[in-house]
C-alpha positions, 0 to 999 in steps of 0.5 A, spaced: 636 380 195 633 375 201 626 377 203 624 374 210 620 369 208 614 371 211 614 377 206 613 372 200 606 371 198 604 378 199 600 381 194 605 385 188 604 392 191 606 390 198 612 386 195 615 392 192 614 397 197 618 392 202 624 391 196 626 398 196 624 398 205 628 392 205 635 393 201 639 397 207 637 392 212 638 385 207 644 384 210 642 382 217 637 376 214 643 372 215 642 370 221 635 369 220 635 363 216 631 356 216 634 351 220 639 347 215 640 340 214 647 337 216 651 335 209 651 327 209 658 325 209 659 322 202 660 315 202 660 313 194 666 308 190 671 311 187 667 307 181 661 312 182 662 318 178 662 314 172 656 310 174 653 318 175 655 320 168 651 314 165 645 315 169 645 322 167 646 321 160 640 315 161 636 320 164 637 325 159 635 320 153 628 318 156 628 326 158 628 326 150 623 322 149 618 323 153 617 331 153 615 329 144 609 326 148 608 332 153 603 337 151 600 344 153 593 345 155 589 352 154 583 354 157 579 359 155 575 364 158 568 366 155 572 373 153 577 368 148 583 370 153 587 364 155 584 363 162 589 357 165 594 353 163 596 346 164 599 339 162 598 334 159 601 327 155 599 323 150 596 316 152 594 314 145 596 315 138 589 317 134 589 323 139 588 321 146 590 326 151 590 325 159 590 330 164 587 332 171 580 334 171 581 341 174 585 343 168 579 343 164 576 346 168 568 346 166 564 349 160 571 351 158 573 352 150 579 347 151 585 347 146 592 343 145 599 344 144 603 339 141 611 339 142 612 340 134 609 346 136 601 345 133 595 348 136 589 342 135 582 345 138 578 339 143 573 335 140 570 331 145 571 330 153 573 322 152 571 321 160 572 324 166 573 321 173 570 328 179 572 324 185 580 323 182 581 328 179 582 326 171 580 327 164 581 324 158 581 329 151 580 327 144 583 331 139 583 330 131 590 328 130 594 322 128 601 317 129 601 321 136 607 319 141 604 316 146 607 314 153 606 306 155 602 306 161 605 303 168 603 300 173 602 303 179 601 298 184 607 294 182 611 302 183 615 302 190 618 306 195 624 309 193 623 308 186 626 314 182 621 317 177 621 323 173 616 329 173 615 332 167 610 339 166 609 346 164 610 349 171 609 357 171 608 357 164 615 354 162 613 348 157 617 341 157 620 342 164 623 336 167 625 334 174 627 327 178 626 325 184 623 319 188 618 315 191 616 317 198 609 313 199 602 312 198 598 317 203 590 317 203 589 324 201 582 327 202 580 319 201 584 318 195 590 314 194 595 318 191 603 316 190 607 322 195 614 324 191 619 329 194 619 333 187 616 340 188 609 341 183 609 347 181 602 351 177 601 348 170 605 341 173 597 339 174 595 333 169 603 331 167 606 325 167 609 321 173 614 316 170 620 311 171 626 309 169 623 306 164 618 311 160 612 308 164 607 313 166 605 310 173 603 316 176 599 323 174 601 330 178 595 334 181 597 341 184 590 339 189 595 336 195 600 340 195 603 341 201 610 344 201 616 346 196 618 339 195 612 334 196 608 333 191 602 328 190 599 323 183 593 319 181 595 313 181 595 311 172 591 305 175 585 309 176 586 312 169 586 305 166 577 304 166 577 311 164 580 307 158 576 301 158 568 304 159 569 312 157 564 317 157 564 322 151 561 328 151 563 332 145 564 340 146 559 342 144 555 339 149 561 340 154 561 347 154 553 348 156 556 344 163 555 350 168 552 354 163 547 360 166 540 358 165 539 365 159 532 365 161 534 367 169 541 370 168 545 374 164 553 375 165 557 381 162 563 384 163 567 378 163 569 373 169 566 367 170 560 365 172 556 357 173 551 355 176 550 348 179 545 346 185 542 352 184 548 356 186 552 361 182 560 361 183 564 367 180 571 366 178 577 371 174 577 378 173 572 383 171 573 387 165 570 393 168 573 398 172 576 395 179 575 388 176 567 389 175 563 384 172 555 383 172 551 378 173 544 381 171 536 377 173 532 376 168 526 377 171 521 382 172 522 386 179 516 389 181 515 397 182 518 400 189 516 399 194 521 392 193 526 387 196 532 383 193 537 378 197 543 373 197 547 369 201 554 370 199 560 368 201 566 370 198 574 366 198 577 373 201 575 378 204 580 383 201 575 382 195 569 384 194 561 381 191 554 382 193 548 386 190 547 390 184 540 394 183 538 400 180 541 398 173 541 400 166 544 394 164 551 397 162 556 400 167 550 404 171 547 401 177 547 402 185 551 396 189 551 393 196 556 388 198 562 387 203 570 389 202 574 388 206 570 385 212 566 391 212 559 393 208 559 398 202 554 401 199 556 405 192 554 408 186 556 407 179 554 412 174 560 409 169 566 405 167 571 408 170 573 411 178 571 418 176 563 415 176 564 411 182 561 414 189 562 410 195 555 412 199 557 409 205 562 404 208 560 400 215 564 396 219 558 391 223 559 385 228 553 382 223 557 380 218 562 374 219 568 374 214 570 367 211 563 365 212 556 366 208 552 372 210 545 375 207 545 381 204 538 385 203 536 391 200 529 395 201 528 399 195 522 405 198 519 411 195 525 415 197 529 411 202 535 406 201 535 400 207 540 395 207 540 390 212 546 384 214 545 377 217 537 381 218 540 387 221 539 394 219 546 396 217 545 403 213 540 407 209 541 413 204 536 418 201 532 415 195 536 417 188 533 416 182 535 410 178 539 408 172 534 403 171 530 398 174 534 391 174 537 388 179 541 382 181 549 380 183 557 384 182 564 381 183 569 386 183 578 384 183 579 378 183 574 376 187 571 368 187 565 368 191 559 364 191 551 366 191 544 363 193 538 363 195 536 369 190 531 373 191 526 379 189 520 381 190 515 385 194 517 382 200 524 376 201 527 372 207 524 367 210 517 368 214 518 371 221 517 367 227 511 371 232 514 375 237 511 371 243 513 365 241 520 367 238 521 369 246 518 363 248 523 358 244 529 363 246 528 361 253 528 354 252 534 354 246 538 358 252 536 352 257 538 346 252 540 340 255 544 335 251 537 332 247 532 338 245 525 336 249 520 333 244 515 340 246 521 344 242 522 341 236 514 341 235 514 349 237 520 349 232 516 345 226 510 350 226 515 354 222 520 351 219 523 356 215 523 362 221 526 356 225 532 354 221 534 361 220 534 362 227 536 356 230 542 357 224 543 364 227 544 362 232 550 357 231 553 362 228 553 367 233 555 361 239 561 359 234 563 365 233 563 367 241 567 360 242 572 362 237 573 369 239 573 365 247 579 361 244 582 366 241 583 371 248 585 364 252 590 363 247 592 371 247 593 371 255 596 364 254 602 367 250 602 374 254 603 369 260 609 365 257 612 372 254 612 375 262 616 369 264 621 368 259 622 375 259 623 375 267 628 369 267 632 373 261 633 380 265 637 376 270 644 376 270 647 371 265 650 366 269 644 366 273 638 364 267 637 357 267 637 356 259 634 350 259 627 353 263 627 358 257 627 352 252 622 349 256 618 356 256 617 356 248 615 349 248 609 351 253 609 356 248 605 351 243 603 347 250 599 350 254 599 343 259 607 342 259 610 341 266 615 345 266 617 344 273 617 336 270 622 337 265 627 342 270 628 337 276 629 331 269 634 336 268 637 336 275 636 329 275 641 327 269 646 332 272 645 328 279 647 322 274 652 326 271 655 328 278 655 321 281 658 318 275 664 323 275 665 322 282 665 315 282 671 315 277 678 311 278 685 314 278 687 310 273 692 315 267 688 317 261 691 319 254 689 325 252 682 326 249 683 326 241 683 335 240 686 337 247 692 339 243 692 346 242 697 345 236 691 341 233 688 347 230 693 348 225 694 339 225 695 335 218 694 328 219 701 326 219 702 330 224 697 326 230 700 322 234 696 315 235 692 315 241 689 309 245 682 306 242 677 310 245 670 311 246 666 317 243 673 320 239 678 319 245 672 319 251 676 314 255 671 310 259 673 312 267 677 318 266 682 319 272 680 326 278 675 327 273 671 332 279 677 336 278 679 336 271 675 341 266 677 337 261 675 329 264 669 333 265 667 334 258 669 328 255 664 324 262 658 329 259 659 327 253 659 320 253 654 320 259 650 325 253 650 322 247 653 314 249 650 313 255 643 316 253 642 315 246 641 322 245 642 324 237 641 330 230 634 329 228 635 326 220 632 323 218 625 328 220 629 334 221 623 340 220 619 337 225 617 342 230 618 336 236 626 338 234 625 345 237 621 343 243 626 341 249 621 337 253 620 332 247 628 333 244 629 330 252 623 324 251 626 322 244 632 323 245 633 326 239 634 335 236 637 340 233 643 342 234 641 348 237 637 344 242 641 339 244 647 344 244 642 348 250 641 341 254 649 339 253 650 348 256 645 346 262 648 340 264 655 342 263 653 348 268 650 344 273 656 339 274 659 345 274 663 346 268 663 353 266 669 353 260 663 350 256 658 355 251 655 355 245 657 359 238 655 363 234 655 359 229 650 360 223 647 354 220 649 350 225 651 351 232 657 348 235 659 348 243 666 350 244 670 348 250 675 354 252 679 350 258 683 355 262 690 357 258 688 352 253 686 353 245 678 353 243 675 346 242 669 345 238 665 341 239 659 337 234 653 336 239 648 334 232 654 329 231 655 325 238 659 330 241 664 330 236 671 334 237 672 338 231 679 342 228 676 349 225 678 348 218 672 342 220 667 347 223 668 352 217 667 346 212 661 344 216 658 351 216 659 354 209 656 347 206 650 348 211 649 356 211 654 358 205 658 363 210 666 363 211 667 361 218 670 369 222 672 368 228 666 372 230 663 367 229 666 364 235 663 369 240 659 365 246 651 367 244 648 369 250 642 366 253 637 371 250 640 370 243 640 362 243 633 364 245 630 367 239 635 362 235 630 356 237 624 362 237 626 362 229 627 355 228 620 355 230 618 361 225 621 358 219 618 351 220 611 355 220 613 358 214 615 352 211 607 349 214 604 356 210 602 358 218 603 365 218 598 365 224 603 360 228 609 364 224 606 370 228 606 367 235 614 366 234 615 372 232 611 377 237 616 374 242 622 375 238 619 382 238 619 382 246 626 380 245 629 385 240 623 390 241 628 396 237 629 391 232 627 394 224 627 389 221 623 384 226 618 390 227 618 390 219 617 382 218 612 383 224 607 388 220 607 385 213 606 378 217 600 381 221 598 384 215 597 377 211 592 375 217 589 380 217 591 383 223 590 391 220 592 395 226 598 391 229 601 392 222 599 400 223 602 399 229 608 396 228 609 402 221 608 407 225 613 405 230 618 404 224 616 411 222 616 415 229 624 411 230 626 412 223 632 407 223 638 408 218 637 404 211 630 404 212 626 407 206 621 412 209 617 414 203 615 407 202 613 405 209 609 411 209 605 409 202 603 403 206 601 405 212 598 411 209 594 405 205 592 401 211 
């Protein structure tokens, strides 16, 4: 079954929640899908399949050969349990393996699998290079295959090579593709490939034809499914020349927590650098629990301990443990899901588990660092945010007396500034002068007056927080500003669209519903502008039609109704004509239908250069009807709404567009006479209908039905380019752009199940808890037939 693609992604239970919610609905996703790019015609030599099979078996052969060298690389976790699998390939062959840096990860126990099958430990780090991402490993082998290494600088554009890894754990995977270019990514050179890189790709092989390595895969700038990125193998090369080693033993303390300070349990991951702590992986503990306990003294209460934290999503959880035994026993105080809890644990499993309080706050800022704090008292608990009070409880007594950090799921957080004592945070500004520098920080002018930074510097500490707090609550109001500012705007162009959609069909001017989804994503596009462009090129038009001679034209190529059924041998030769049989002054023009048609098209795509975007067929510019008129380039769909437009305006109402999935044709229905199709992707093409049911099944796999066939209306030309727009925000990973697109399309078909489904699971993926209420609530108040209500019930009961 196809699930929307804005479903994918979603944490495991949600997935199967919408399997069973989906199954009656899957088949209206047909009409969803990403815009499909047109089927090149073949041009091969009648030599080429034989060349083909050469060049597979060739391929084949250095397949072989390669994978001999190719290697799976396992990292462990501090519990012994494979933490990561990666890739690697020999280089030399006394025991030389090269990889990428990030699939060894730090202060891990490393093991190598040879393609024979062997297991060989890691004795030595030979060298490794931060900043490109790369490694090379020692392990005590012998007569190893190596790879030749290439040279990458001498590697061009084009060049087919061949990635070879273990990509989501499927050992010696091999796929071809080519060289697209050398991109700067994060100040790093690195060779693009149109070849997908999957998880457990990173480290492998980029090679020739030949078996050279040029390139090695990284999973760190993958952008889409099929662009992938590699270090260059010239930047392994001085790695070779003036190694580094580390042996294992010294490698595995990289990182490692100071035991006098801290002591971790539970499993997980915890280091320590610059004096941060970072966690990573599962706890074993109930709900993905592990500790990180301080090893020094605390004082008797009343006390004080505090972090800053910041954690990777907020559907995770990590902060304060105080009140612990050592053991599964100890009180906690940390966000989860954007909200600030405080919980008690009196045992290893949900039945000893309390949550005490559980507060929503303004004081905590998600994806940013926050402050917890927690006062111990004789009798009372308090707990502070960003140094606001968020919540107090009655003193309970304690399991213990230590104190220090917890993560829970799969959370990966990172900590600093540590603190505990009888009194933590920094000191605190005198409250006449806090008032005082309040007043001149709400003037501040372009450069702080010198008076101000000497206040300032009499309390350095107290005035950073302040200064910082600040910024933070200035960003936070900005973002909040843009965020209402982009609401208004998108509720303005939906009351517009909306407005123009419920007049009657021959009245809405489909090209000002284009131009509104443009303005959609640019708010200072003319749309005014851009419609008297429009009326300008049908003046042209109109001007070009009347100033036509009289002279006879044969038949344009496909006029003949007959042609539906035609074989080639069954066509009559007609006269060189330009654009498939435009003759280049049709005769009456003013009055034929059909010498209309053929002047659009030669004026459209032969005079104006207008064409089907190729070779940049997912760029967003291809659904945007200002830029498809700057550039004279588009997407069926949006060449077919200017070509419909045009048509209408010079008064040529025998043209519309299909319903044709995948890939939209107009059609030209002249009075009394048989359907034409016309290619507007292709020059205005005229095609026979087995050529459209060809096209059609090649770029959606759907057999051409007369439905088909149907004249789409405004409304559903309109959600089509909305869609486009949708899938190509899929495909960039922004489900907040995705959403945009998708609320209109809601507004369209507001009785729509599955738009309201895709809508909810999309709100919730950013976050947006109460839209996603909304949209499940609205799905079990109308109960659509083919919907499974229990599961959509179970999730919003969860939310």
């Amino acid at each position: 079954m196809h699930l929307p693609s804005p479903l994918r992604g979603l944490n495991l239970p949600f997935t199967f929640v919408l399997i069973g919610a989906l199954a009656a609905l899957s088949p209206a996703c047909a009409s969803k899908q990403a815009p499909a790019q047109p089927a090149a015609k073949s041009t091969a030599k009648p030599s080429a399949p034989t060349r083909a099979a050469a060049d597979n078996a060739s391929v084949e052969a250095l397949t072989a050969q390669c994978v001999k060298s190719l290697v799976v690389i396992s990292h462990y976790g501090r519990d012994g349990q494979v933490d990561g699998v990666g890739t690697g390939f020999v280089i030399d062959a006394d025991g030389l393996i090269a990889t990428s840096l990030h699939v060894i990860g730090e202060a891990r126990p490393i093991a190598v699998h040879l393609a024979d099958g062997s297991r060989h430990e890691v004795v030595e780090v030979h060298a490794w290079d931060r900043k490109f991402d790369l490694a090379i490993l020692r392990i005590a082998a012998k007569n190893l295959p190596a790879l030749p290494l290439g040279d990458s600088d001498a590697l061009k554009q084009g060049s087919a090579v061949l990635a070879l890894g273990n990509p989501q754990g499927l050992e010696h995977s091999v796929v071809k593709g080519v060289v697209s270019a050398r991109r700067d990514v994060e100040g790093n050179e690195m060779i693009q490939i149109a070849i997908p890189i999957e998880q457990g790709n990173s480290g492998g092989p980029l090679v020739d034809l030949d078996g050279r390595v040029h390139g090695v895969l990284t999973l760190k700038s993958a952008v889409t499914a099929n662009l992938g990125f590699a270090m260059p193998v010239n930047l392994l090369k001085p790695l070779l020349e003036k190694p580094n080693p580390v042996p294992m033993a010294r490698w595995l303390t990289i990182g490692a927590l100071n035991e006098r300070e801290w002591k971790a349990s539970a499993g997980a991951r915890w280091t320590q650098r610059s004096g941060r702590l970072k966690v990573e992986g599962f706890g074993k503990g109930f709900g993905g629990r592990s500790l990180c306990l301080s090893q020094q003294p605390v004082p008797e209460p009343p006390y004080e301990l505090a972090v800053t934290v910041k954690l990777d999503d907020e559907a995770g959880a990590a902060g304060l443990v105080f009140g612990a035994d050592g053991g599964d026993r100890h009180w906690g105080f940390y966000p989860s899901a954007g909200q600030l809890r405080l919980t008690r644990f009196d045992g290893p499993d949900v039945f000893s588990w309390q949550v005490l309080q559980q507060i929503p706050t303004k004081a905590y800022h998600p994806r940013d660092w926050n402050t917890l704090k927690v006062r111990v008292e004789k009798d009372t608990v308090k707990c502070f945010v960003n140094d606001e009070l968020v919540t107090e409880a009655d003193y309970q007594r304690f399991a213990g007396a230590k104190v220090g950090l917890a993560k829970f799921r799969n959370t990966a957080a990172e900590f600093k500034v540590f603190q505990a004592g009888a009194k933590v945070g920094p000191e605190a500004i005198p409250g006449e002068l806090a008032a005082s520098l309040t007043t001149q920080l709400d003037a501040l002018g372009p450069e702080a007056a010198p008076e101000l930074v000497t206040a300032l510097q009499k309390h350095p500490g107290a005035s950073q927080s302040l200064l910082l707090e600040r910024a933070r609550r200035l960003e936070k109001q900005a973002r909040q500003l843009r965020s209402l500012a982009d609401s208004v705007h998108q509720k303005s162009v939906e009351s517009d669209l909306m407005k123009l959609l419920e007049r009657d069909e021959a009245d809405i001017d489909l090209a000002h519903a284009a131009l509104l989804i443009a303005r959609l994503d640019n708010d200072e596009l003319d749309v005014n502008a851009y419609r008297r462009q429009v009326d300008r090129m049908a003046a042209e038009l109109k001007a070009k039609i009347a100033g036509m001679n009289s002279t006879p034209a044969k038949p344009a190529r496909g006029s003949d109704p007959a042609r539906w059924g035609e074989t080639p041998s069954s066509r009559v030769p007609a006269a060189p004509k330009r654009l498939d049989g435009v003759s280049p002054h049709p005769p009456n023009a003013a009055s034929d239908p059909e010498k209309k048609l053929n002047t659009l098209r030669e004026y459209l795509f032969k005079d104006c250069g207008f064409h089907g975007s190729r070779t940049d067929y997912y760029n967003r510019a291809n659904s945007y009807l200002n830029e498809v008129i700057d550039d004279r380039e588009g997407l069926p769909i949006t060449l077919s709404v200017l070509f419909v437009e045009l048509a209408r305006r010079i008064g040529l109402d025998e043209v519309a567009a299909t319903s044709m999935p995948g890939h939209l044709l107009v059609k030209f229905t002249p009075g009394g006479g048989a359907v034409q199709l016309i290619d507007v992707f292709d020059g205005g093409k005229l095609l026979t209908r087995a050529e459209a049911a060809e096209l059609i099944e090649s770029v959606s796999g759907l057999r051409l039905r007369d439905e088909h066939l149907r004249a789409a209306t405004k409304r559903e030309l309109v959600a089509r380019i909305l869609r486009n727009l949708m899938s190509v925000a899929e495909r960039n990973e922004s489900p907040a752009a995705a959403l945009r697109y998708l609320d209109l399309i809601v507004a369209l078909y507001p009785e729509s199940a599955l738009e309201r489904l895709t809508r909810g699971m999309l709100r919730l993926r950013t976050g947006n808890n109460a839209g996603a209420r909304e949209d499940l609530k609205w799905l079990l108040d109308t109960a659509p037939p083919g919907l499974d209500l229990d599961r959509v019930g179970e999730l919003y009961r969860s939310l």
